[in-house]
C-alpha positions as CSV (number, residue, x, y, z in Angstrom):
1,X,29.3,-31.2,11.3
2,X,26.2,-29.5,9.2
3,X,28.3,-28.4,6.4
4,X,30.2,-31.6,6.3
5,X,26.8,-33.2,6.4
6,X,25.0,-30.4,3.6
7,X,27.4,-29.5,1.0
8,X,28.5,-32.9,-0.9
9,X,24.7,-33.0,-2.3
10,X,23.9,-29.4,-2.3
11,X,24.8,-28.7,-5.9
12,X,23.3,-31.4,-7.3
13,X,19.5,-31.3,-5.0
14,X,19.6,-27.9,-5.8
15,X,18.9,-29.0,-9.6
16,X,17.4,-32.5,-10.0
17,X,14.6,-34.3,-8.1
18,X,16.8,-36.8,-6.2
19,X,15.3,-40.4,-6.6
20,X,13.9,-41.9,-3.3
21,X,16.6,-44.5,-3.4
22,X,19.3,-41.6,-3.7
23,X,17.6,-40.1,-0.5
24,X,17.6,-43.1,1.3
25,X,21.3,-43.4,0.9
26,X,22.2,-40.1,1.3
27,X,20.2,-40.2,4.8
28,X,22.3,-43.2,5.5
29,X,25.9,-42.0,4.4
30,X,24.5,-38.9,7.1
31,X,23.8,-40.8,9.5
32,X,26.8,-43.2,9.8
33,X,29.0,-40.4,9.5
34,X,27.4,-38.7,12.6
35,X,26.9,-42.0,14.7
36,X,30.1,-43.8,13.6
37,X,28.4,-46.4,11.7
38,X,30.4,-47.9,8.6
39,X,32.9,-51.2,8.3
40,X,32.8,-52.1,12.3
41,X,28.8,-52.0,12.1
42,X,25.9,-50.3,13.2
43,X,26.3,-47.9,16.0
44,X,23.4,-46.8,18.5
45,X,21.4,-43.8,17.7
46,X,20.8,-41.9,21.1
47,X,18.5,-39.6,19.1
48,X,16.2,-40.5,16.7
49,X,17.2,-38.4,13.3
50,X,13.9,-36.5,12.9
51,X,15.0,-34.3,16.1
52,X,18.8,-34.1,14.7
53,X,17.2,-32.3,11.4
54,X,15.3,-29.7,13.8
55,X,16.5,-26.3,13.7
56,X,19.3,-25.4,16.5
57,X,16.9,-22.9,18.0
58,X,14.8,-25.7,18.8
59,X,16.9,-28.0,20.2
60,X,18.2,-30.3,17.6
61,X,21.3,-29.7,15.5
62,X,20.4,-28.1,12.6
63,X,21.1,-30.7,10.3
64,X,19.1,-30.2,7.0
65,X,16.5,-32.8,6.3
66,X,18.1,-34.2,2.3
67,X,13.9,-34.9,0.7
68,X,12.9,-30.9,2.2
69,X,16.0,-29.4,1.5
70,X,15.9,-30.8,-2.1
71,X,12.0,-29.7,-2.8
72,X,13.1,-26.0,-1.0
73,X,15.2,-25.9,-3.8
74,X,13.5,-26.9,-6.9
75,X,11.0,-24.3,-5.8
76,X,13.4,-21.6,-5.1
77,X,14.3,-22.4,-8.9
78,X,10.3,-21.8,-9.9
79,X,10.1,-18.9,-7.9
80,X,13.0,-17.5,-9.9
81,X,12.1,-18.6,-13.0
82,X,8.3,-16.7,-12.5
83,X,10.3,-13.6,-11.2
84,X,13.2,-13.2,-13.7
85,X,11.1,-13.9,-16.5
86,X,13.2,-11.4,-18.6
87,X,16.8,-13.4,-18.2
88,X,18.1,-15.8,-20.7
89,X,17.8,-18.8,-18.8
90,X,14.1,-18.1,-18.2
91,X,13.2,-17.4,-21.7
92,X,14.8,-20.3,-23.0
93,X,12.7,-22.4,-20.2
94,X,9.9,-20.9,-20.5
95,X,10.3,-21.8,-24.5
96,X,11.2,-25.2,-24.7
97,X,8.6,-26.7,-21.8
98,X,6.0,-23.8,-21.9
99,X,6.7,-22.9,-18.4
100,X,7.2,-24.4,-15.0
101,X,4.5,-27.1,-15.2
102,X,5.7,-28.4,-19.0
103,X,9.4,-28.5,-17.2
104,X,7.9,-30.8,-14.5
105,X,6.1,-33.1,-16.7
106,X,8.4,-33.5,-19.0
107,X,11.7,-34.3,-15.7
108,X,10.2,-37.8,-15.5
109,X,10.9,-39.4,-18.7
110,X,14.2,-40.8,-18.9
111,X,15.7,-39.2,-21.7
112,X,15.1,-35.5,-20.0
113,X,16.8,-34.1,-16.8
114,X,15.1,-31.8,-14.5
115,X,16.3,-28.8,-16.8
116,X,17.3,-30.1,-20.1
């Protein structure tokens, strides 16, 4: 059920700042798919989803929280762009938005996306 849940928005939370409104769906499509929910209407919940997204070890199901799992990894993305500062990618970065913080400021306009 986790990778089911997981990998349809890996690729692209791993790269852009999802949008609250894309959260807040993606939360739902999770959610339905888990309780049933969908065309014959709401289903009950019989845990509330904050303990579904705790770690197995701890009792819940392991389910990745979609807002955390997005920001863990944006950041893993800074972390490698302050650590491979010598590859490609991270020169050109590095060049065109004079580093991490010029990338982030300049994500929120419109015209730009998260990298480009």
């Amino acid at each position: 059920i986790n990778s089911v849940l997981t990998a349809l928005p890996l690729f692209y939370l791993s790269f852009f700042k999802a949008p609250s409104a894309v959260l807040k769906r993606l939360i739902s499509i999770q959610r339905n798919f888990l309780w049933g929910g969908g065309a014959e209407g709401k289903k009950i919940a019989w845990v509330a989803w904050d303990h579904i997204c705790v770690p197995r070890k701890q009792g819940g199901l392991g389910i990745k929280a979609i807002k955390d799992f997005n920001r863990a990894l944006l950041i893993k993305w800074k972390w490698l762009l302050f650590h491979q500062s010598d590859y490609l990618w991270s020169r050109i970065l590095t060049s065109k938005y004079k580093g991490w913080r010029g990338l982030e400021e300049n994500s929120h306009k419109q015209t730009h996306s998260y990298w480009w």
